[in-house]
N, C-alpha and C positions, 0 to 999 in steps of 0.2 A: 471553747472548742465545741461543747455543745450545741450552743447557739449557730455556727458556724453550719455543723454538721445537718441540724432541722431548718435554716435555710437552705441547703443545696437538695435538701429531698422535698423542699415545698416545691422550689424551683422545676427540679426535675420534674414532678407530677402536676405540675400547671403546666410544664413544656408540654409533655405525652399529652393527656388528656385533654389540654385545655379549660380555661377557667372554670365555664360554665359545669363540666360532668363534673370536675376536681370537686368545685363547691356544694354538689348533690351527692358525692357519691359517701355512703357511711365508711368504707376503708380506701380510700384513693391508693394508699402505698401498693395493696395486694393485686387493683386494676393494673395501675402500674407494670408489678412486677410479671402478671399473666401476660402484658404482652412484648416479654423479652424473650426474642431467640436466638443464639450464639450458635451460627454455624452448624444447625443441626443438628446438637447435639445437648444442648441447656434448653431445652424447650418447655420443659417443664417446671418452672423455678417456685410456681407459686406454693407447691407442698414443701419446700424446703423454707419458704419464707414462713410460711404458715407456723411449722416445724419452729421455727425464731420468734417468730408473736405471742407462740403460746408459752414458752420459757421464760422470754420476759414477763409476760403478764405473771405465770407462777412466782419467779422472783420476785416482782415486785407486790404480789398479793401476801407472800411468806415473810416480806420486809414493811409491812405496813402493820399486819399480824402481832408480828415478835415486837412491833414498836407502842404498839394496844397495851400489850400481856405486860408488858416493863413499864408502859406509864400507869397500870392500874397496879403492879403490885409496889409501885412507890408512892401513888397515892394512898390507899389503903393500909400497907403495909403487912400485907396477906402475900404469902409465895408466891410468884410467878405460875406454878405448876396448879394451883388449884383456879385459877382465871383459867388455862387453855382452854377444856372441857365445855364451862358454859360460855364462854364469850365464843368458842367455834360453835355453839349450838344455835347462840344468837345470831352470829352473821348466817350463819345457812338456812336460817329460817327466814330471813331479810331478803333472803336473795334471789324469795318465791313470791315477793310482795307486786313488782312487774309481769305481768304477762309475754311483755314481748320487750324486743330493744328500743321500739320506737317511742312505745310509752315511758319507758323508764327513762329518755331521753325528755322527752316532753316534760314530766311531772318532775325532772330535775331542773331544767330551764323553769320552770313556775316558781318551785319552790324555794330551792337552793338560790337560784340569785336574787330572789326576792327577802328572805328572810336570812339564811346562812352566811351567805356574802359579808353584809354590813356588819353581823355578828365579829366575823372571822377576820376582817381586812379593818375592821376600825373597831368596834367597841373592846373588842382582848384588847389590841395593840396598846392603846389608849389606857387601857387598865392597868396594865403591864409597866406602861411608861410613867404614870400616877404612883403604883407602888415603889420602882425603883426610886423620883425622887423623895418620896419620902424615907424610903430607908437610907436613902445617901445622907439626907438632912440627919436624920435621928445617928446616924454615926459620927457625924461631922461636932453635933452636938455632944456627945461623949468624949471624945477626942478632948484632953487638956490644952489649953493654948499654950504655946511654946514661945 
């Protein structure tokens, strides 16, 4: 359904705008939605979209957050409530590292798919799938023959 949903607003916004602005532009949706007007009377939709980008983004930054603070206090084994404090000091202190958005776009195209990438998308996976068979093995091995 998702997928579904982010094809008809890619569509949508390659209709309106056309490939070329779509593919320059940093928010195509919000282009987009500035130039909808219903009857003289919805003319203004883009504060209300706005209104919606920045909700999701909060949720989705307070669900990234709480998914931090829960994977450090089961790694560690230290409460959840003593990570909040320094791990919010950390990200806000990160998130003066960029000057602007285009740099932080830049220096993340450099970086992150150069290094983080191959990290993320094969060497875990790989690891991941290495230790499962070995624990399957070492269990299979315990197991009496029957």
């Amino acid at each position: 359904m998702t997928a579904l949903a982010l094809t008809f607003i890619n569509q949508l916004i390659i209709f309106v705008l056309g490939p070329k602005i779509a593919a320059g532009s940093t928010l195509p949706l919000l282009e987009t939605v500035q130039l909808i007007e219903l009857a003289e009377v919805f003319e203004r939709m883009d504060a209300l979209f706005t209104l919606f980008l920045f909700l999701g983004l909060i949720i989705k930054m307070v669900a990234f957050f709480n998914g931090a603070v829960i994977g450090l206090e089961r790694i560690t084994k230290i409460g959840f409530k003593k990570w909040v404090l320094p791990l919010g000091a950390l990200i806000y202190g990160l998130s003066f590292l960029s000057p602007n958005y285009t740099h932080h776009i830049m220096t993340g195209r450099k970086t992150v798919v150069t290094f983080w990438f191959p990290v993320f998308q094969f060497i875990l996976p790989l690891l991941l799938f290495i230790v499962i068979v070995i624990r399957k093995r070492k269990k299979l091995k315990k197991q009496p023959a029957s």
